[in-house]
C-alpha positions in Angstrom: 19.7 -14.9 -0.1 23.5 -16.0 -0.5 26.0 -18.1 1.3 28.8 -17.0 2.7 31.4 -18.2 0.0 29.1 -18.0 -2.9 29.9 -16.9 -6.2 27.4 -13.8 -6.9 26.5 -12.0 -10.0 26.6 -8.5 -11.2 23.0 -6.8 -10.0 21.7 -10.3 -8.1 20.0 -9.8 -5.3 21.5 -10.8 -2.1 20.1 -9.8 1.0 16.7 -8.6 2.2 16.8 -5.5 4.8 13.7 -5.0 6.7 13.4 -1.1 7.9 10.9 0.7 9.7 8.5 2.0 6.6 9.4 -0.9 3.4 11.7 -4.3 3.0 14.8 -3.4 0.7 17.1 -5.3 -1.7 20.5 -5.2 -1.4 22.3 -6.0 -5.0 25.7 -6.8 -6.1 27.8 -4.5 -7.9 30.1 -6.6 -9.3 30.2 -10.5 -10.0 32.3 -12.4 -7.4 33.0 -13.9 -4.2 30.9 -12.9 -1.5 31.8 -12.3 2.2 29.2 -12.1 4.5 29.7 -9.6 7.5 26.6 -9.2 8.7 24.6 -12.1 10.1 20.9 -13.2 9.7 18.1 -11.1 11.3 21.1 -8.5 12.9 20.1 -5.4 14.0 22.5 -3.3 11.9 22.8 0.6 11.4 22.6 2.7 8.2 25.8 2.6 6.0 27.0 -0.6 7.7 28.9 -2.8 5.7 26.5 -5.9 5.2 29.1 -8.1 3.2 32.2 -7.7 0.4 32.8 -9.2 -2.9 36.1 -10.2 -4.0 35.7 -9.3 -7.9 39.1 -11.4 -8.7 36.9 -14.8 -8.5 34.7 -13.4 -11.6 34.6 -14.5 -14.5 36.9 -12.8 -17.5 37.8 -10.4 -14.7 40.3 -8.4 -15.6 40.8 -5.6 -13.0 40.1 -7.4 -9.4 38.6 -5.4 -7.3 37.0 -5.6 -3.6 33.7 -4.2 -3.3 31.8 -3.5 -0.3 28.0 -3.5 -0.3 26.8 -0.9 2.5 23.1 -0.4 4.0 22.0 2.5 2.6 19.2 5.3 4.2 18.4 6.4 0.6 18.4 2.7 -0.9 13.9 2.2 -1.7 13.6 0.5 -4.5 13.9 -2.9 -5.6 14.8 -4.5 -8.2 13.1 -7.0 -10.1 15.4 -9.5 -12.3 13.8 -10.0 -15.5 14.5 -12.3 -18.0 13.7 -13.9 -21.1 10.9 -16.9 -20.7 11.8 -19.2 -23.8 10.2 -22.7 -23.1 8.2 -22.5 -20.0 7.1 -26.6 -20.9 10.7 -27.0 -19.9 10.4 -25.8 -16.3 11.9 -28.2 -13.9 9.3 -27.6 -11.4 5.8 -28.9 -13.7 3.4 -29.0 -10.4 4.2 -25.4 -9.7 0.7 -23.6 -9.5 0.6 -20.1 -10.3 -2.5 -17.9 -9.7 -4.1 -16.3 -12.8 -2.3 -12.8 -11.2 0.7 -13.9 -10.7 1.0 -15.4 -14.1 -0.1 -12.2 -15.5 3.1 -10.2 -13.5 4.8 -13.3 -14.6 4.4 -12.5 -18.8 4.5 -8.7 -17.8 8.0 -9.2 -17.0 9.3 -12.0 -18.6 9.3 -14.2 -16.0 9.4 -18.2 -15.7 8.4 -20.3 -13.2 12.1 -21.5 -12.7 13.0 -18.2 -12.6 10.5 -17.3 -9.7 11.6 -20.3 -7.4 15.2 -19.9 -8.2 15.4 -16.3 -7.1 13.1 -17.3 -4.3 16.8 -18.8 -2.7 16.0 -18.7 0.8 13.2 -21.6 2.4 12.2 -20.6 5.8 10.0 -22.8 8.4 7.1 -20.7 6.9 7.1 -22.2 3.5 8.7 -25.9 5.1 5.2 -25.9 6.8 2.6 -25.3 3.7 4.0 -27.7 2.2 3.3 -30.0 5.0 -0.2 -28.8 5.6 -0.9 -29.3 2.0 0.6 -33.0 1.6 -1.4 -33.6 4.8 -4.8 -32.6 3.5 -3.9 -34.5 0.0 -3.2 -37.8 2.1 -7.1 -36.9 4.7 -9.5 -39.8 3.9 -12.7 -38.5 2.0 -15.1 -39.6 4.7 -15.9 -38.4 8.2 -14.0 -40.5 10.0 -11.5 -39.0 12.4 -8.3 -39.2 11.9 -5.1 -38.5 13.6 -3.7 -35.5 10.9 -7.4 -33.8 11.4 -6.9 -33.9 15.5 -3.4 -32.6 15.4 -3.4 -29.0 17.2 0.1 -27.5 16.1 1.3 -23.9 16.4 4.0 -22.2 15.1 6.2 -19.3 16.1 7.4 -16.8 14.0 9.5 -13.6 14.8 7.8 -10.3 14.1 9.0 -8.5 11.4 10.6 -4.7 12.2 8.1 -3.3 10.1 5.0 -5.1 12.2 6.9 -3.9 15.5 7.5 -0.4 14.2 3.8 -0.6 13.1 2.5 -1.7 16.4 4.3 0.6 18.8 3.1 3.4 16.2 -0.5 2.3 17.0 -0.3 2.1 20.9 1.2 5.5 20.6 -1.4 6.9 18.6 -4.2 5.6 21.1 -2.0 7.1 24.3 -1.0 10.6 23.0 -3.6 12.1 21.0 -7.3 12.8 22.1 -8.5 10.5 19.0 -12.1 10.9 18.3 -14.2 9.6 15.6 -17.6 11.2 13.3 -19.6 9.1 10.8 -21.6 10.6 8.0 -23.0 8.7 5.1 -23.0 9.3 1.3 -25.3 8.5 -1.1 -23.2 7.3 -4.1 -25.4 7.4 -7.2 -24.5 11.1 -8.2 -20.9 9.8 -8.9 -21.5 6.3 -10.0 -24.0 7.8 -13.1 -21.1 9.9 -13.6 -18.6 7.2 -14.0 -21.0 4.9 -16.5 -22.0 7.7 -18.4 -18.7 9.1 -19.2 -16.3 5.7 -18.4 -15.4 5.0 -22.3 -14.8 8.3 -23.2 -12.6 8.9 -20.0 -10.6 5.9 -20.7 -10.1 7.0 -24.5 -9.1 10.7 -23.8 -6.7 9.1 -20.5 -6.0 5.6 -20.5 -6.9 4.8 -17.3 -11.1 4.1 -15.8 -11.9 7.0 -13.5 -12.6 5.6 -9.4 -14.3 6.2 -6.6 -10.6 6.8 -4.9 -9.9 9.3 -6.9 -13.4 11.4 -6.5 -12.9 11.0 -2.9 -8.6 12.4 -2.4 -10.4 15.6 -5.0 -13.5 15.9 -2.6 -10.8 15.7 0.7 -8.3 18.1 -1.0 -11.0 20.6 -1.5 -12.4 20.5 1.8 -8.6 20.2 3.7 -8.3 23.8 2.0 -11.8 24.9 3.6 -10.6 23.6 7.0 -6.9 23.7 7.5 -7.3 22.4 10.8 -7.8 19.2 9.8 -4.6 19.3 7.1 -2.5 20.9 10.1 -0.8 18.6 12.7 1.2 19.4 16.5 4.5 19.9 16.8 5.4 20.4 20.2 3.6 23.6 21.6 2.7 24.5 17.8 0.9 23.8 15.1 2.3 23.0 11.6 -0.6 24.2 8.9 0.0 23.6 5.1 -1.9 24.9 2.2 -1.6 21.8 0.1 -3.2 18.7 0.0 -0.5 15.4 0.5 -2.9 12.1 1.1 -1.9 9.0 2.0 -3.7 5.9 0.4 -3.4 2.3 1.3 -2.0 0.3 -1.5 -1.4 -3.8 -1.2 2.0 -4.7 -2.0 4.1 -7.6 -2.2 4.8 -7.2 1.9 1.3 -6.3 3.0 -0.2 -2.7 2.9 1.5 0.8 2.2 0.6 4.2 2.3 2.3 6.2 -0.3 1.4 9.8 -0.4 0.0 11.5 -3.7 1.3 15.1 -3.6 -0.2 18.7 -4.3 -3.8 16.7 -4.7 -5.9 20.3 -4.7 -3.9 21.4 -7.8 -4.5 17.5 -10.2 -7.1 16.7 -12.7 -8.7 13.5 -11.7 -6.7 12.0 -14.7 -3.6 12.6 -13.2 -4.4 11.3 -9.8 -6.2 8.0 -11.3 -2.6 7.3 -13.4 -0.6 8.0 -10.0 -3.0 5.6 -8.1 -2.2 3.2 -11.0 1.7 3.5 -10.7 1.7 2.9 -7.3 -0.3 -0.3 -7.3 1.7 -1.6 -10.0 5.1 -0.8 -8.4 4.0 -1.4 -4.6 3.6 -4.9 -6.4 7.0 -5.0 -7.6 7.9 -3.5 -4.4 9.5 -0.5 -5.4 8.0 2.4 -4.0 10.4 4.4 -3.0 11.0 5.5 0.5 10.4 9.1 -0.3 7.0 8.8 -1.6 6.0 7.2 2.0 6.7 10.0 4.3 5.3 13.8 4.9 1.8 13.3 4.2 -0.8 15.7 5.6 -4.0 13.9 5.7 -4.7 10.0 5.2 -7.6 8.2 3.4 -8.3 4.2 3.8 -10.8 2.0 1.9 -11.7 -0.6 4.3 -14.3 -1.3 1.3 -12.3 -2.6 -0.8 -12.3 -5.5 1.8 -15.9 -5.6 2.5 -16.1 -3.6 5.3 -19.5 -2.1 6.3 -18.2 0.4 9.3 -15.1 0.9 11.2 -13.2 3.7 13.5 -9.9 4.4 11.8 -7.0 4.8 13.3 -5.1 8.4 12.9 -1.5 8.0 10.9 0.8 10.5 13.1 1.9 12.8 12.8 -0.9 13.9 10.8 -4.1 15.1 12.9 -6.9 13.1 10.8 -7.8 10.2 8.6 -11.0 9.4 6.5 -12.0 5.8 6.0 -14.5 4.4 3.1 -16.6 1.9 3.2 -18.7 -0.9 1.7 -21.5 0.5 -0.7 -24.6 -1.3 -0.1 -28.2 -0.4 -1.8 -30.3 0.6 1.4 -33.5 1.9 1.5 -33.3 5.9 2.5 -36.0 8.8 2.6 -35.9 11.0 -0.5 -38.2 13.9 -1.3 -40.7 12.3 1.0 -40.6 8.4 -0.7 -38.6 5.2 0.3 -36.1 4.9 -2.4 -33.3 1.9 -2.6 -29.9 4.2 -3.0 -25.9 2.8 -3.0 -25.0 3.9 0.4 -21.8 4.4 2.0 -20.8 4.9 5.7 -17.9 7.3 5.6 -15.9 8.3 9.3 -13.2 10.1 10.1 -10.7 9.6 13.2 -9.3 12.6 14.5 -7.2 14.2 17.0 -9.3 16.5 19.3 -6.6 18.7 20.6 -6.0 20.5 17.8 -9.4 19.5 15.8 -13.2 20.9 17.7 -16.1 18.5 17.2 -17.8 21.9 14.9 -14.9 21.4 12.2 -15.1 17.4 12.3 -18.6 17.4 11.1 -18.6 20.2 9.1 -15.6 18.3 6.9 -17.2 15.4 6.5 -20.5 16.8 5.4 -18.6 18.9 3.1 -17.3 15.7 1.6 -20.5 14.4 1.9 -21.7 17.2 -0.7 -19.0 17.4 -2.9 -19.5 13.6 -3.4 -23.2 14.1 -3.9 -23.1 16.7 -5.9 -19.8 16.0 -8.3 -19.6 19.4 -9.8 -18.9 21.2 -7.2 -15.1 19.9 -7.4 -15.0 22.8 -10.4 -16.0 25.5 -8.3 -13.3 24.9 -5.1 -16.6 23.0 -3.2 -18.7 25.6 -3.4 -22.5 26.0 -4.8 -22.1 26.9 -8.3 -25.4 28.5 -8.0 -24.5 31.2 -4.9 -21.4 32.2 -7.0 -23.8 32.7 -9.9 -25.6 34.8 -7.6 -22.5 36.5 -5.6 -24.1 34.9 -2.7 
C-alpha cells in the first residue's frame, strides 16, 4: 500500500498478506521511512521480514530507531483506521457514490469519503477497468443503434488469489478422497416462524438482538450431533476423532468474500448467546477482523444457500470434518396435512456426507431428527427428545 521510500505513520497500514484461510494487514509500528524487502505478490514464509522502517526520518523523533515489520502466523485481525468525519461537503472527491450500507459502516466508524479512497492507496487494472466500463456506458447512444463500445468483446485476466487456490484444491480434494454422499429432507417451517412473531419484541427487549432461523437450526444440529456422534466425528488416518461438543461452522460475507467462522460449545448456549455471536461475526467479518483462530477446528458445518435464493443444492463437505447441512429457500408449497391440502413455508434441507465413516441409517435419521426438532421447537429443552415419553418414562 506504500512505496518503497515513503514516509509511513505509526499504526498505517502498509501491506496486504493474502494466506490460506483470511487477507491480513500488516501495520507500522513506528512513523518513518520505509524499506520494502519483500516484493509485490511474493510468495513469502511466516516471520519473514516484509519491509523496515528507519524511525530517525519521523517526525519530533527523538530516539531513532530501525524497526522491522515481520509476517506473522498469529497476526488475524485487521485494523480499521478511524477517524473524525468533520465536513464531509468538503470531500475532494463530490461524485463519489456510496451505497446506503456502506455509508452506514461509514458513520459507524467515523469515516469520510476522503478517508475511504485515501486509505484505498493501491489502484489495480481491476478498478482502472470499471471505471472504463462505466464512462463507456455514460457516453452509449440511447437508441438501438449499434455501436462500436456495445460490439467490443474484451476480457481480462486476473491472478487468482491464494485464498481462491487454497479454496479450490480443498474442493477437488474433497470430491477425490472421501466417499461424499448427499440426503434431502424437508421442513415445514411454520412451528418456528409463529414462534419468532409471537415472541420477536419481547426477545429483542430481554436480549438485544431478533432471534433467526440460523440460530434454531446450529441448536437443532448441536442436539442431534450429540444423538449421533458419527456425524460430529471425522478420520484421521486409520482412526476416528469423536467429540462430545458441538463446534459449527457458518458462512458469513465479509469484506473478501465468504468465511466460515466456528461458534463453539453450541449444545451448551442459549439461543441468545448464539444469535449475539452470529451478530459479532457479521459485523467484524465486515471489518475483516475475524481472527484466524475462530476459523479453524470445527466439527460440523452449516450453509444457508437461502439467504441467496437457493431452492436446492448438494453441499460440499468442509474437511476435515465428516458432514455439512445446507438450508434453503423457504417457499409456501402446497403439502398434505391431516388428510387436506394446506399451503405451508417449506424448506428443502440436505446434508453432504462422508460415507466411510457415516452409514446411509445415521444420515437420515439426523436429518429427520432435525427435521423434528425444527417442527416441533420445544423439544430443544428436553435434549431432542419427546417431552411427552419422558413425561411417561417411555
Amino acid at each position: 500500500m506504500v512505496a518503497d521510500g515513503d514516509y509511513v505513520k505509526k499504526n498505517q497500514e502498509i501491506a496486504e498478506i493474502e494466506s490460506d484461510k483470511a487477507t491480513l494487514n500488516l501495520i507500522a509500528e513506528v512513523s518513518g521511512k520505509i524499506k520494502i524487502i519483500t516484493t509485490t505478490n511474493e510468495a513469502v514464509a511466516v516471520g519473514s521480514v516484509a519491509c523496515s522502517i528507519d524511525s530517525s526520518e519521523a517526525d519530533n523523533s527523538t530516539s531513532p530507531e530501525k524497526i522491522e515489520i515481520a509476517t506473522k502466523k498469529e497476526e488475524a485481525s485487521l485494523p480499521v483506521k478511524e477517524k473524525i468525519v468533520e465536513k464531509e461537503e468538503n470531500t475532494n472527491y463530490p461524485n463519489a457514490k456510496v451505497t446506503p450500507i456502506a455509508r452506514k459502516m461509514m458513520e459507524e466508524h467515523k469515516l469520510s469519503v476522503d478517508d475511504i479512497i485515501a486509505g484505498y492507496a493501491k489502484i489495480s487494472k481491476k478498478e482502472v477497468s470499471l471505471i472504463i466500463e462505466s464512462n463507456h456506458k455514460k457516453e452509449e447512444p440511447t437508441n438501438n443503434s449499434h455501436s462500436e463500445t456495445s460490439e467490443t468483446r474484451n476480457i481480462t485476466r486476473e491472478k487468482m488469489s491464494s485464498l481462491r487456490r487454497k479454496l479450490s484444491k480443498r474442493l477437488v480434494a474433497v470430491k477425490n478422497e472421501t466417499a461424499m454422499l448427499t440426503t434431502f429432507n424437508e421442513v415445514d417451517m411454520k412451528p418456528i416462524m409463529d414462534l419468532r412473531e409471537k415472541y420477536q419484541k419481547a426477545f429483542v427487549d430481554k436480549h438485544s438482538v431478533k432471534v433467526g432461523f440460523m440460530s434454531l437450526f446450529l441448536k437443532a444440529a448441536a442436539e442431534a450431533l450429540m444423538l449421533y456422534p458419527e456425524i460430529n466425528a471425522m478420520v484421521d488416518g486409520d482412526e476416528i476423532v469423536y467429540h462430545n461438543y458441538a463446534d459449527i461452522g457458518i458462512a458469513v460475507q465479509s469484506a473478501k468474500g465468504l468465511m466460515v467462522p466456528i461458534i463453539r460449545n453450541v449444545e451448551k448456549q442459549t439461543l441468545a448467546s448464539i444469535e449475539l455471536t452470529i451478530k459479532d461475526f457479521a459485523k467484524r467479518g465486515q471489518l475483516n477482523k475475524i481472527r484466524l483462530d475462530e476459523l479453524v477446528n470445527g466439527t460440523f458445518t452449516i450453509t444457508n444457500g437461502g439467504t441467496f435464493g437457493s431452492l436446492l443444492s448438494t453441499p460440499i463437505i468442509n474437511p476435515p470434518q465428516s458432514a455439512i447441512l445446507g438450508m434453503h429457500n423457504i417457499v409456501e408449497r402446497p403439502i398434505a396435512l391431516e388428510g387436506q391440502v394446506v399451503i405451508r413455508p417449506m424448506m428443502y434441507i440436505a446434508m453432504s456426507y462422508d460415507h466411510r465413516l457415516i452409514d446411509g441409517k445415521s444420515a437420515v435419521g439426523f436429518l429427520v431428527k432435525i427435521k423434528e426438532l425444527v417442527e416441533n421447537p420445544i423439544r430443544l429443552l428436553f435434549n431432542g427428545k419427546d417431552p411427552e415419553k419422558m413425561i411417561l418414562d417411555l
